[in-house]
Backbone as a printed PyTorch tensor [residue, N CA C, xyz], in Angstrom:
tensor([[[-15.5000,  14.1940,   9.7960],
         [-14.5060,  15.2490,   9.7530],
         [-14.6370,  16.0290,  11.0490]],

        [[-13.6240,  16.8300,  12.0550],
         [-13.5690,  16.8720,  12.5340],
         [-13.6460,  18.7680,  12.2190]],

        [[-13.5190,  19.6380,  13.6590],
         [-13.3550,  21.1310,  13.7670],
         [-11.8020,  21.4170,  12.9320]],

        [[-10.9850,  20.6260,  12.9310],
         [ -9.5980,  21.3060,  12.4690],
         [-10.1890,  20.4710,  11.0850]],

        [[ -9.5770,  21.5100,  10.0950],
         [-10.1360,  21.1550,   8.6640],
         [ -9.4480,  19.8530,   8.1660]],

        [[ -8.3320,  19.6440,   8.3720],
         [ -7.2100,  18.4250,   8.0690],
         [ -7.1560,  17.3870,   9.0450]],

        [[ -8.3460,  17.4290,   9.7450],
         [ -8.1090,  16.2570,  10.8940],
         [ -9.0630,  14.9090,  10.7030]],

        [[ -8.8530,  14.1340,  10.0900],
         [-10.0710,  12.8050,  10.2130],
         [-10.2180,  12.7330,  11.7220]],

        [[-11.6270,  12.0870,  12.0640],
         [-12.0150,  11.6260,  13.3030],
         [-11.8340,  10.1530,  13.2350]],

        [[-10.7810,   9.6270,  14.1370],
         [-10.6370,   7.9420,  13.6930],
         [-10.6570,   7.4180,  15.1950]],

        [[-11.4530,   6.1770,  15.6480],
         [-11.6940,   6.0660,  16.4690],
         [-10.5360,   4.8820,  16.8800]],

        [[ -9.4990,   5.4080,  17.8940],
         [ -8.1900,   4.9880,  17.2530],
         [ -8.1290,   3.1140,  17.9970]],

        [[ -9.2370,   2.8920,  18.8370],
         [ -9.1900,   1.6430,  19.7920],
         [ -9.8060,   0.8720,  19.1650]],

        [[-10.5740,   1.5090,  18.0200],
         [-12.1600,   0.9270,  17.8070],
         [-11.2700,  -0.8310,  17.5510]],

        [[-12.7490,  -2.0290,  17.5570],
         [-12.6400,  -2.7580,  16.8120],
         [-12.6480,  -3.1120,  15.6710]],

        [[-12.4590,  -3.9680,  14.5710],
         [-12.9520,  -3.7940,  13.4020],
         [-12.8250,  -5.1750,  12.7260]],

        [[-13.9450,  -5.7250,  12.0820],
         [-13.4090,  -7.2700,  12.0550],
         [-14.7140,  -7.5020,  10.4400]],

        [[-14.4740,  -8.3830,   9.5070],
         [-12.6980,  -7.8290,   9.7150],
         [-11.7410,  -6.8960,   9.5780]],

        [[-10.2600,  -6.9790,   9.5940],
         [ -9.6550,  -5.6190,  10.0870],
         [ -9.3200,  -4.9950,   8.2270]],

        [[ -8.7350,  -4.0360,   8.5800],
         [ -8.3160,  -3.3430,   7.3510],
         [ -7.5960,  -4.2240,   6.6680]],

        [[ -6.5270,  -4.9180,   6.9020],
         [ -5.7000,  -5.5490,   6.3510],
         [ -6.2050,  -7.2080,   5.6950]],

        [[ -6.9590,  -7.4220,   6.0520],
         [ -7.9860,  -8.2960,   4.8620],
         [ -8.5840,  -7.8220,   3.7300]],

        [[ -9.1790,  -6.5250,   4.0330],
         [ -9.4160,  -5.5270,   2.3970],
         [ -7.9300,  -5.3130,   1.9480]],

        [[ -6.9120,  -5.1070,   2.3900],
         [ -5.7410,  -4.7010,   1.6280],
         [ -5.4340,  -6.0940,   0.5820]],

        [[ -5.3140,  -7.0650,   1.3390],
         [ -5.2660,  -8.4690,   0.6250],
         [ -5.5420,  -8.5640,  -0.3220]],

        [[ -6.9440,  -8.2140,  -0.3790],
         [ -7.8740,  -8.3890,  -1.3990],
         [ -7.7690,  -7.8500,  -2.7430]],

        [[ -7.5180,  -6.4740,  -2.3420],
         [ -7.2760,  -5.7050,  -3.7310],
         [ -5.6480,  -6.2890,  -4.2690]],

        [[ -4.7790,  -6.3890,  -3.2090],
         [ -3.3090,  -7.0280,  -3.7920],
         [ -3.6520,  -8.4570,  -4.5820]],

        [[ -4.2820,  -9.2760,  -4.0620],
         [ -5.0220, -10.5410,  -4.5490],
         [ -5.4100, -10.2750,  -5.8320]],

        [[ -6.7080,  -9.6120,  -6.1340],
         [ -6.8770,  -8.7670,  -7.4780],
         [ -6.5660,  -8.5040,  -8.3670]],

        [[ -5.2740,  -7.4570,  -7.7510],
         [ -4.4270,  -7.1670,  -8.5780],
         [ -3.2790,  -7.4730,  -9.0970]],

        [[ -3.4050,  -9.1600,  -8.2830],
         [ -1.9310, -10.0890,  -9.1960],
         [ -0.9300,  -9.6910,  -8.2480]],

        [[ -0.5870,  -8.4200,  -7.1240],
         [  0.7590,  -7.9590,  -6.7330],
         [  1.0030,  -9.1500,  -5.4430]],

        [[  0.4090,  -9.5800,  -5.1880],
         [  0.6680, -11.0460,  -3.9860],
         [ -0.1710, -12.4520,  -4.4680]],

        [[  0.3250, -13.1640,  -3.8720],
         [ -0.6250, -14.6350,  -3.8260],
         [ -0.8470, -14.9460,  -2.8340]],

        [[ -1.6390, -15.8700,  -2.5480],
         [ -2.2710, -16.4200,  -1.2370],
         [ -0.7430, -16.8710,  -0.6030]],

        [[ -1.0780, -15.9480,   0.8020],
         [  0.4770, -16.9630,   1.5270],
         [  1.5920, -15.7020,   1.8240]],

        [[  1.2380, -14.6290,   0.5360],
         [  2.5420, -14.0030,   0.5480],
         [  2.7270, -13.0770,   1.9380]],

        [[  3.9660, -12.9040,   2.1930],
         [  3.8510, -11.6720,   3.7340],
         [  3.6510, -10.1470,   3.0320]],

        [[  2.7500,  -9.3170,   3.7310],
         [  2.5990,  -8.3080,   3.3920],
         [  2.3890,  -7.3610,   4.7940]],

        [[  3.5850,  -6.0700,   4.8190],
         [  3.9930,  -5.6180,   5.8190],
         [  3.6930,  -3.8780,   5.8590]],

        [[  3.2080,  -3.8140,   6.4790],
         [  2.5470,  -2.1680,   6.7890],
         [  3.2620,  -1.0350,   6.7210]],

        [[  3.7230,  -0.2600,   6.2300],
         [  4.4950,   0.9810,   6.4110],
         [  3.7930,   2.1600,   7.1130]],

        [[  3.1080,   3.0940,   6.2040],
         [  2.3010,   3.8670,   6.7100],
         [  1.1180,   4.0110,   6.1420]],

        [[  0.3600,   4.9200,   6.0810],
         [ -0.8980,   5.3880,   5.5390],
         [ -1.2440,   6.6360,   5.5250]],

        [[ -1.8930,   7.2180,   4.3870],
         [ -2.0200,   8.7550,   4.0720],
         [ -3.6480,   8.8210,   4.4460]],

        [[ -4.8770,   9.9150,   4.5200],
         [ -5.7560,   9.8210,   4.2120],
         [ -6.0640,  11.3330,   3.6570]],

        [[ -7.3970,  11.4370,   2.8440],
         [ -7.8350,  12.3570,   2.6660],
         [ -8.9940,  12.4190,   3.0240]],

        [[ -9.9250,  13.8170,   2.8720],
         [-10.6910,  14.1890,   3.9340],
         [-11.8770,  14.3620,   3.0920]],

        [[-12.8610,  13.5190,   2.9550],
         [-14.5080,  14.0540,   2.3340],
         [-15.1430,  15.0910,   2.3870]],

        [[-14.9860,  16.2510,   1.8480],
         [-15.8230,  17.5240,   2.5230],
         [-16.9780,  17.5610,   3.0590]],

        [[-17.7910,  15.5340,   2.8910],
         [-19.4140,  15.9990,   3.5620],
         [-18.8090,  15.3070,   4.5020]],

        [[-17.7460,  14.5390,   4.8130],
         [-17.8280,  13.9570,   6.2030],
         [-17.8460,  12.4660,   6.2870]],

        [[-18.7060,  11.8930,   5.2700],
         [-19.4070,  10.4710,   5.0020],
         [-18.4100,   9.4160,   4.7840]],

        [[-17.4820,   9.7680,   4.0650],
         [-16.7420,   8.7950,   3.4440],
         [-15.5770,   8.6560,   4.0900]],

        [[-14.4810,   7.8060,   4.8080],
         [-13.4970,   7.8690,   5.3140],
         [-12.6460,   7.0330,   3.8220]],

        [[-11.5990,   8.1810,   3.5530],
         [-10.4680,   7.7980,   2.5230],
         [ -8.9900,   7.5390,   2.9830]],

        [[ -8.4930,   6.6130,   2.7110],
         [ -7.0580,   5.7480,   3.3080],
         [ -6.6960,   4.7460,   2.3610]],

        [[ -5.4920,   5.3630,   2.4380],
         [ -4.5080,   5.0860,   1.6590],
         [ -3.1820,   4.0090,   1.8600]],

        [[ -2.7960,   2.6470,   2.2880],
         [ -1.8090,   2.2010,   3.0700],
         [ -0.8290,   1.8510,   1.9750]],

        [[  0.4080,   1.8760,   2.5170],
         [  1.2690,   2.2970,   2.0970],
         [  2.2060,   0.4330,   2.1670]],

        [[  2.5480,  -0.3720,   1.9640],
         [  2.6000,  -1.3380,   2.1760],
         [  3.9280,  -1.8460,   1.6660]],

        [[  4.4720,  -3.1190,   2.2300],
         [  5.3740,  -3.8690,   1.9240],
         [  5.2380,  -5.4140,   1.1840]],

        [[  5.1950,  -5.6440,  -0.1060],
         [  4.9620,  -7.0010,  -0.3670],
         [  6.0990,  -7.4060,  -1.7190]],

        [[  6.3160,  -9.0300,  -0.6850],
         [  7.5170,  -9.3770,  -2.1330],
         [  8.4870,  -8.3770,  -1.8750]],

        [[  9.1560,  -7.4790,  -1.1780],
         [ 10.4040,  -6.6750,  -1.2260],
         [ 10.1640,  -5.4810,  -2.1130]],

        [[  8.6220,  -5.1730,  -2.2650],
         [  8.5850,  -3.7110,  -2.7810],
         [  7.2600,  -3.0910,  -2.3410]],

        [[  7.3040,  -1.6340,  -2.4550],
         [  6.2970,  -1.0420,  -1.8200],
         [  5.1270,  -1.0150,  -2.8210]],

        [[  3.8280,  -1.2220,  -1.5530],
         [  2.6420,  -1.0540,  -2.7840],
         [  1.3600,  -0.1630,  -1.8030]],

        [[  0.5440,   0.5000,  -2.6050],
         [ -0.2870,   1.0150,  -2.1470],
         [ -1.7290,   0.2630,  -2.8150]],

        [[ -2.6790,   0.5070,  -1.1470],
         [ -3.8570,   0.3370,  -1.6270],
         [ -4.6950,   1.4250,  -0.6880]],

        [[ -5.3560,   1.6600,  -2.2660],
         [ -7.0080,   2.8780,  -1.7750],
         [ -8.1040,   2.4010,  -1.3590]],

        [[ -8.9130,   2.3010,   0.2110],
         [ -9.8260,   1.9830,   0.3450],
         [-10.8110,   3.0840,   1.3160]],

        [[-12.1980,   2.9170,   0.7270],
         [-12.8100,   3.8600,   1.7330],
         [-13.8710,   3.4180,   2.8250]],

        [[-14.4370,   3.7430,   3.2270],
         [-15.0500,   3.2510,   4.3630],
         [-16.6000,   4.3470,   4.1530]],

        [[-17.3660,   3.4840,   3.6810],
         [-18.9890,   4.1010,   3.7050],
         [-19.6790,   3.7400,   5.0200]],

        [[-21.0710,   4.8120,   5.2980],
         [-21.8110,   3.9540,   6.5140],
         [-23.0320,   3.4680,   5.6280]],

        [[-23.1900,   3.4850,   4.2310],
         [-23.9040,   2.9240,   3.4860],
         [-23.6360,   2.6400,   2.1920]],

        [[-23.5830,   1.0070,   1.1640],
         [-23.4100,   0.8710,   0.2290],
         [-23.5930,   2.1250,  -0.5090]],

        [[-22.8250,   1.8080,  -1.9800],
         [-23.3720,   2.6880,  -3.0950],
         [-24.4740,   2.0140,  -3.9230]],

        [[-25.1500,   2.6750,  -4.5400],
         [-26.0300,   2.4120,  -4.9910],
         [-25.7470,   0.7070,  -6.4230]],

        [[-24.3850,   1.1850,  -7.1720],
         [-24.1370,   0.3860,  -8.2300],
         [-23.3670,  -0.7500,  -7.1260]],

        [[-22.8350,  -0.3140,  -6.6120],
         [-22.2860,  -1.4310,  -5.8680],
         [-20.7190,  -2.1120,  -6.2350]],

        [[-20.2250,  -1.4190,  -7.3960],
         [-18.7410,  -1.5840,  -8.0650],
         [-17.6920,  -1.1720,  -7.4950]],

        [[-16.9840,  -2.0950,  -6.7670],
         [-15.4700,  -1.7310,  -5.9340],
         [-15.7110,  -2.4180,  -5.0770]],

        [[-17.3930,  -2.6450,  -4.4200],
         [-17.2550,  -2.9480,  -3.3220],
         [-16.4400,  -4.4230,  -2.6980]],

        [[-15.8430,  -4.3870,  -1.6650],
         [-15.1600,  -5.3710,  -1.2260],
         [-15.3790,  -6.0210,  -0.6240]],

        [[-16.6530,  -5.3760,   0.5200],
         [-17.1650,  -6.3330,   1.7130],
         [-17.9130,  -5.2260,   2.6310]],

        [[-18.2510,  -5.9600,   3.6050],
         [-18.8490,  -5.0540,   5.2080],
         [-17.7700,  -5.5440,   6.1690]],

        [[-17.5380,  -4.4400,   6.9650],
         [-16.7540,  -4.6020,   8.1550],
         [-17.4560,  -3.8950,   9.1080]],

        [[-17.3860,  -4.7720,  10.5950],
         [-17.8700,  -4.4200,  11.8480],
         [-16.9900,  -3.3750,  12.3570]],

        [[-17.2570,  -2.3260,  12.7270],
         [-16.6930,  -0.7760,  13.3520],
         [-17.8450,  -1.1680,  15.1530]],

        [[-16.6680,  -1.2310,  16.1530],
         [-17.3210,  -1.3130,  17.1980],
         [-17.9080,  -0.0360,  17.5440]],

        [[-17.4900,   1.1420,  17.3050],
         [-17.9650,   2.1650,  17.2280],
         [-19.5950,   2.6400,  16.6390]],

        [[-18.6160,   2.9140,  15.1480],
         [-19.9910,   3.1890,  14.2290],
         [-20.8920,   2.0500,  13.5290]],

        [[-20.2750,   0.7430,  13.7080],
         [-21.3290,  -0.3420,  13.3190],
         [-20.8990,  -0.7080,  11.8240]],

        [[-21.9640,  -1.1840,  10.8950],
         [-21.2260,  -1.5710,   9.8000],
         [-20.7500,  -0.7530,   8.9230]],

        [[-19.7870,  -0.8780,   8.1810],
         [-19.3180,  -0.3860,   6.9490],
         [-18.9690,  -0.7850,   5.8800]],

        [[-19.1350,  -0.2500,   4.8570],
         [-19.0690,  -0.6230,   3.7410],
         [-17.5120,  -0.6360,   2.8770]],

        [[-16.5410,  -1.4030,   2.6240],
         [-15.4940,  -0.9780,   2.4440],
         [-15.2420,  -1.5000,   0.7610]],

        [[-14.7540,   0.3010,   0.1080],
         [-14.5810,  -0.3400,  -1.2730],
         [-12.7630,  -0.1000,  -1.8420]],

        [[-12.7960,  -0.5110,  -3.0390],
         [-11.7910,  -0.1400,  -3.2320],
         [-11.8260,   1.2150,  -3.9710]],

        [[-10.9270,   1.8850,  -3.4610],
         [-11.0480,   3.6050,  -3.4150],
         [-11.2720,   4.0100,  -5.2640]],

        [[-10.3570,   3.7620,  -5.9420],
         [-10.4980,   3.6870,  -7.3970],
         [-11.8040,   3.3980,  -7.9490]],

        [[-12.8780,   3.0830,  -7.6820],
         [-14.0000,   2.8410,  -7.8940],
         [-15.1300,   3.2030,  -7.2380]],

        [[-14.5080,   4.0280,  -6.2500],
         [-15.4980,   4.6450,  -5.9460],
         [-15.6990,   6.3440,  -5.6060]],

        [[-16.8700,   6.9250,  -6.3070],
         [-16.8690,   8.3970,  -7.1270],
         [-16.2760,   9.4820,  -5.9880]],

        [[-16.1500,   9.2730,  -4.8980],
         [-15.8830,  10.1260,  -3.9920],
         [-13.7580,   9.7670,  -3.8360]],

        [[-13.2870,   9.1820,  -4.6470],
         [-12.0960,   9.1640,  -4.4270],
         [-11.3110,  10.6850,  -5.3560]],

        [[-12.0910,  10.2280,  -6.9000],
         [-10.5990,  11.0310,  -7.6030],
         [-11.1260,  12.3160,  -7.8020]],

        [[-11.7950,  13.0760,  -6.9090],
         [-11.7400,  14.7270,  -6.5870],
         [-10.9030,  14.6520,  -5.7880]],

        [[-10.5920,  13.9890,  -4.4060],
         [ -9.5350,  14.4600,  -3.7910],
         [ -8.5910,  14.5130,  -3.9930]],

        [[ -8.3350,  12.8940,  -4.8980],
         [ -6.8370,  12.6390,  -5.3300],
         [ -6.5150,  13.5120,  -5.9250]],

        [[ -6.9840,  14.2830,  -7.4890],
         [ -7.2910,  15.4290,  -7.9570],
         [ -6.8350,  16.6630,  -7.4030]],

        [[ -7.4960,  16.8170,  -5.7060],
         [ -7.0390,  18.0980,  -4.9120],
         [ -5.8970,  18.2370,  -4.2720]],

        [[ -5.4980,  16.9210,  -4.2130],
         [ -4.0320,  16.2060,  -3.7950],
         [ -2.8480,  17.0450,  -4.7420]],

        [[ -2.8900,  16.5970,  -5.9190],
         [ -1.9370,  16.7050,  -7.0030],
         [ -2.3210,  18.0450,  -7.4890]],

        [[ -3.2380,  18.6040,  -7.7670],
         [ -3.6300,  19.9240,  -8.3810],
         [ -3.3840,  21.3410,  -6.7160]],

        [[ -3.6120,  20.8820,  -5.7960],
         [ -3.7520,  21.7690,  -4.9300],
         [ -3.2670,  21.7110,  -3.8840]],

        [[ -2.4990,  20.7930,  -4.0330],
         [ -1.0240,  20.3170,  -2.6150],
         [ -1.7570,  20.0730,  -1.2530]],

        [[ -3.1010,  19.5380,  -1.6190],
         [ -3.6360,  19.1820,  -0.1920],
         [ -3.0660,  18.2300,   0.2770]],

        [[ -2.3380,  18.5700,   1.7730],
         [ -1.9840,  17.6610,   2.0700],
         [ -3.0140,  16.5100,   2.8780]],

        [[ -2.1210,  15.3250,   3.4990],
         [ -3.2750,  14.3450,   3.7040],
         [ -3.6420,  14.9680,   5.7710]],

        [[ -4.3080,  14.3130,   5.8240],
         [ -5.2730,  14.5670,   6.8890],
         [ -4.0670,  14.0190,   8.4310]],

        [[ -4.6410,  14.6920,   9.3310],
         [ -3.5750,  13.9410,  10.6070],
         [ -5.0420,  12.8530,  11.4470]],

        [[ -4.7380,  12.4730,  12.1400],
         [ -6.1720,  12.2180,  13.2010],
         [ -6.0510,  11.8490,  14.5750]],

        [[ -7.3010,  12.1870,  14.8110],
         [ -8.0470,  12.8560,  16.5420],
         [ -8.7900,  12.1190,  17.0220]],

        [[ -9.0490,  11.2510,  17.8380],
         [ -9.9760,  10.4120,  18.5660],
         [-10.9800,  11.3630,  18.9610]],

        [[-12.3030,  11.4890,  18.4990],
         [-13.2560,  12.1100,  19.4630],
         [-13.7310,  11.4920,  20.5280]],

        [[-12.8690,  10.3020,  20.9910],
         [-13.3260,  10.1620,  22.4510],
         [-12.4550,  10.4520,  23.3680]],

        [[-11.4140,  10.2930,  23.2430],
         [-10.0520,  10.5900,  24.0140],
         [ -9.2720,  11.9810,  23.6150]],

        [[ -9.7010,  12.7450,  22.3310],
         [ -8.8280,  14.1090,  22.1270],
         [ -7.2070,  13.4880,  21.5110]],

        [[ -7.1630,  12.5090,  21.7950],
         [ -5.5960,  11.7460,  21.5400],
         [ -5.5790,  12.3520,  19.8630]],

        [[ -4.4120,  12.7760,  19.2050],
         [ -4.3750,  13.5760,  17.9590],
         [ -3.0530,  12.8060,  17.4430]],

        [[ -2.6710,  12.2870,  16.4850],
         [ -1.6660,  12.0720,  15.7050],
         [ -1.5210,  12.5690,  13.7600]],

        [[ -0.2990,  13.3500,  14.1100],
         [ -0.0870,  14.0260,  12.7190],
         [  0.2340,  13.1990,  11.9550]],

        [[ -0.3140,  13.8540,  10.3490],
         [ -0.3580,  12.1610,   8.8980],
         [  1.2310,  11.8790,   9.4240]],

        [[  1.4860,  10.6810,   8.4980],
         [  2.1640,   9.5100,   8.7400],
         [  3.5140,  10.0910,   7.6100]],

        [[  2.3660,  10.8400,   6.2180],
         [  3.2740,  11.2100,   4.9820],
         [  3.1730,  12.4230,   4.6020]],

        [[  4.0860,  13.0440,   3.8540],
         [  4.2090,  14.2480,   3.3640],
         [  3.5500,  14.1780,   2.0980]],

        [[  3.0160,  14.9690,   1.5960],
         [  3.0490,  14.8520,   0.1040],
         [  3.6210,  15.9390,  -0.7100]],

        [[  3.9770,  15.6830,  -1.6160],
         [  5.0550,  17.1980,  -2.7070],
         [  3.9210,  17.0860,  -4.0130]],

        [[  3.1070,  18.1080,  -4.4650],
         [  2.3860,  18.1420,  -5.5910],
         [  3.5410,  18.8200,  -6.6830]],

        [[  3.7660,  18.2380,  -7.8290],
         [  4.3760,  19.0660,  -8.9720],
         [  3.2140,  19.4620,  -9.9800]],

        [[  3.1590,  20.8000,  -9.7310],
         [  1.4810,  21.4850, -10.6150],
         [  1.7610,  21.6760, -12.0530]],

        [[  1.0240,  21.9870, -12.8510],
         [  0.7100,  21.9590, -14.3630],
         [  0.0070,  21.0570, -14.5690]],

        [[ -0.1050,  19.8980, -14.2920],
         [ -1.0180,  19.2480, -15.1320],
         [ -1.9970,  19.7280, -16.1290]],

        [[ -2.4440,  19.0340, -17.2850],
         [ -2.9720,  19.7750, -18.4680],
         [ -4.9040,  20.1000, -17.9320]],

        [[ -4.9580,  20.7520, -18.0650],
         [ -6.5160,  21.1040, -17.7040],
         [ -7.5550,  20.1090, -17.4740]],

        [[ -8.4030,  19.5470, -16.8450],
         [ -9.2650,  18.5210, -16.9230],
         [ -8.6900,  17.0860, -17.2240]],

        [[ -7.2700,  17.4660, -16.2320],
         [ -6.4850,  15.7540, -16.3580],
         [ -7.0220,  14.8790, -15.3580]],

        [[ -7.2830,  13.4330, -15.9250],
         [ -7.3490,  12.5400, -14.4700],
         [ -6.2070,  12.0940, -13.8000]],

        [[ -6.0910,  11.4560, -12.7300],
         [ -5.3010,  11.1220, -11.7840],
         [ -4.9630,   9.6070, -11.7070]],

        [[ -3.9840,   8.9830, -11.6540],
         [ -3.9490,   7.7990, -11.2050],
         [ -3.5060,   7.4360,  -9.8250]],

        [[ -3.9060,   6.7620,  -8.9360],
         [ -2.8360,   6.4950,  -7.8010],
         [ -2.4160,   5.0540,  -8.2220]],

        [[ -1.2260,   4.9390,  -8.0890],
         [ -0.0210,   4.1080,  -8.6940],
         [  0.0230,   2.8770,  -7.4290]],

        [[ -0.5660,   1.9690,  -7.9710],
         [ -0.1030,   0.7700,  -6.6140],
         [  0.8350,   0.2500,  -6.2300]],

        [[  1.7030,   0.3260,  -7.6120],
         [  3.1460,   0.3200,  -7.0680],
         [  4.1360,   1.4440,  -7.4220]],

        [[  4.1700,   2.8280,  -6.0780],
         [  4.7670,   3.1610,  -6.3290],
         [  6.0750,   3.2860,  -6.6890]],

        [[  6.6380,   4.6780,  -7.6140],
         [  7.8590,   4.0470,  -8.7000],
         [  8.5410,   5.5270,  -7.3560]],

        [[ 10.4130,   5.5400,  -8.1280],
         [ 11.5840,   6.0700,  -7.6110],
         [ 10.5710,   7.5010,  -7.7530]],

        [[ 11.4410,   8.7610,  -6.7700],
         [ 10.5990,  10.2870,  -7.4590],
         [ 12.5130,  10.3850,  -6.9220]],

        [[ 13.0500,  10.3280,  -7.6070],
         [ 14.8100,  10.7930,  -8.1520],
         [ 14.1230,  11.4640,  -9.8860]],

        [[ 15.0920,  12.5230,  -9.9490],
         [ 15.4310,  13.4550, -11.4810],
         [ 14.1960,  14.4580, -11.6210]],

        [[ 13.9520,  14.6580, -12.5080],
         [ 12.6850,  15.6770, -12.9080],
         [ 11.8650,  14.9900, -13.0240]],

        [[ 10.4540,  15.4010, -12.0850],
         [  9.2730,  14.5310, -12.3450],
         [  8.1500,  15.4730, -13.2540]],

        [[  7.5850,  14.9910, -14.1590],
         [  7.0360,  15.5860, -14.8390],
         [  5.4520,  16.3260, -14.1200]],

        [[  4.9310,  17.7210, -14.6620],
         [  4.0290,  18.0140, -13.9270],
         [  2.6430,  17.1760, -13.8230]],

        [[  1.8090,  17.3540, -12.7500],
         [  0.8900,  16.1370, -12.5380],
         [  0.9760,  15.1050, -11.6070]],

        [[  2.1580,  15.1200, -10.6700],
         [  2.7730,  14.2200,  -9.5920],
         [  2.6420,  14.2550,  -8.7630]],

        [[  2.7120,  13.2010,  -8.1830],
         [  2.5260,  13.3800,  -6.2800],
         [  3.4340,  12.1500,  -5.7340]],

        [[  4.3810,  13.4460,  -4.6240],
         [  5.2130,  12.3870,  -4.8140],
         [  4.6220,  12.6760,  -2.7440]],

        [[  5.3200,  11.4070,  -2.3500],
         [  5.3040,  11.2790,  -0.5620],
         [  6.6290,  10.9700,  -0.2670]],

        [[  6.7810,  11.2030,   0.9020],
         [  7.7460,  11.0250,   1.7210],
         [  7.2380,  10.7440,   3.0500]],

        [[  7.8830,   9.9420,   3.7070],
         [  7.7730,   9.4610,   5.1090],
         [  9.0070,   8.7730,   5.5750]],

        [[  9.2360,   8.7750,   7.2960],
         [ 10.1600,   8.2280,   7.6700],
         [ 11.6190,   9.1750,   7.8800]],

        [[ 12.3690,   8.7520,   8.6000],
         [ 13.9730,   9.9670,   8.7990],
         [ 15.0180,   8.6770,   8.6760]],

        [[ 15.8430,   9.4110,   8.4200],
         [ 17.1490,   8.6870,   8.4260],
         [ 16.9760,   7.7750,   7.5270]],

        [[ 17.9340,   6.6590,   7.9900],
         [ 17.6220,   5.3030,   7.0290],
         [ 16.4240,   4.5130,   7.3670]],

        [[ 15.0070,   5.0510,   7.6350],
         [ 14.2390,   4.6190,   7.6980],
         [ 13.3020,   5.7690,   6.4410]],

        [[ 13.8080,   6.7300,   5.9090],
         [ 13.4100,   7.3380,   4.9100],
         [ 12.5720,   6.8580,   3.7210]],

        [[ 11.4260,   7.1090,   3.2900],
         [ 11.5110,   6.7070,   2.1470],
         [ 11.0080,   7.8680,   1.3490]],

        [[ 10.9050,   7.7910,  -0.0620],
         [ 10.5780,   8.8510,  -0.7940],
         [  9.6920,   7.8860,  -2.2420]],

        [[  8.5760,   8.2500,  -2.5470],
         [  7.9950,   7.6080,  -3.9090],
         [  6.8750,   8.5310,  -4.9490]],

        [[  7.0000,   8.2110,  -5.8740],
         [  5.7830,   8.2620,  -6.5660],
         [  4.6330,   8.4030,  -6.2610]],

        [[  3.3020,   8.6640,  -5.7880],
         [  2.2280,   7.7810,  -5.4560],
         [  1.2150,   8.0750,  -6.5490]],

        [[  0.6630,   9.3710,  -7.0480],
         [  0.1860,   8.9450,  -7.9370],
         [  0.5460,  10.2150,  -9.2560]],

        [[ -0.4250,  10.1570, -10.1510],
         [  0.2580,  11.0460, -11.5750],
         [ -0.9970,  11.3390, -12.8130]],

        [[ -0.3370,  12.2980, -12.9860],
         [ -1.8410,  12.2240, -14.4600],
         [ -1.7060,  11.5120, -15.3410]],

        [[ -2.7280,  11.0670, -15.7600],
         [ -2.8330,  10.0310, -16.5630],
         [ -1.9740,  11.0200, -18.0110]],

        [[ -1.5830,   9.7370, -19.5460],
         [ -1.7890,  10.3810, -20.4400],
         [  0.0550,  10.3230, -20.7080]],

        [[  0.5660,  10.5610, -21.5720],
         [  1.9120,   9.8440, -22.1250],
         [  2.7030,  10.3250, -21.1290]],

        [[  4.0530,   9.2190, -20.5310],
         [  5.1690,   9.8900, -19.8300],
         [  6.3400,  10.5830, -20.8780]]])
């Protein structure tokens, strides 16, 4: 984490092998939303910010099969102890290895998501600490508050329409202008619609 409170430090040249988009696979693989072969096309990406620093959280925002899907992954500089989510190690030319899980499974995700939807945090922009180079997040997020006291969170892999009244507990994003706009769902409290 960086001096500006909303800024990840992302080392924007680094190498990384393998790259992010082999963990994205993976969890789409997983989760039935692609098969081996299928094209899967990048939109944007949200992140949120670890208050100790440790954990890098990202969110990509994706194209597969002709609909949008999200996947949560984080980036440790050391396994977790149980070892559940985990997806693999990836080389960071920078910081060296990392541990990359899938975000849903691992304990440092759904406080933020949580702070997301309960407290309209928005997502993080980021700053090269080697170059100062700074780019603002990618997405907006809109929190609709109430949720019922001690609700959990889901983030939705495939996000749905956010058209009509969305019920409280939501998080909806937006990214993009014009007809490159989009607007979705991303995630929601758990518990009857």
């Amino acid at each position: 984490m960086s001096e500006n409170q909303n800024t990840a430090e992302v080392y924007m040249d680094a190498a990384l092998s393998p790259g992010k988009d082999h963990f994205q696979r993976l969890v789409l693989l997983r989760e039935g939303l692609i098969a081996d072969g299928d094209e899967v096309a990048p939109q944007v990406s949200w992140r949120l910010l670890d208050p100790e620093g440790q954990v890098g959280v990202e969110i990509a925002v994706l194209r597969a099969n002709a609909r949008l899907v999200q996947v949560p992954l984080t980036y440790r500089p050391r396994p977790l102890e149980d070892g559940e989510g985990l997806l693999g190690e990836m080389e960071h030319s920078v910081l060296g290895t990392r541990y990359i899980y899938d975000a849903r499974r691992d304990p440092a995700f759904p406080p933020l998501l949580a702070a997301a939807v309960r407290e309209g945090v928005q997502p993080a922009g980021k700053r090269d600490p080697r170059t100062g180079e700074t780019q603002p997040p990618q997405v907006r997020l809109e929190a609709r508050p109430g949720a019922p006291e001690g609700a959990e969170f889901d983030l939705l892999l495939e996000p749905e329409g956010a058209e009509g009244d969305l019920r409280p507990g939501t998080l909806v994003g937006s990214w993009g202008e014009g007809e490159r706009a989009d607007r979705a769902v991303l995630a929601r409290a758990r518990g009857p619609r």
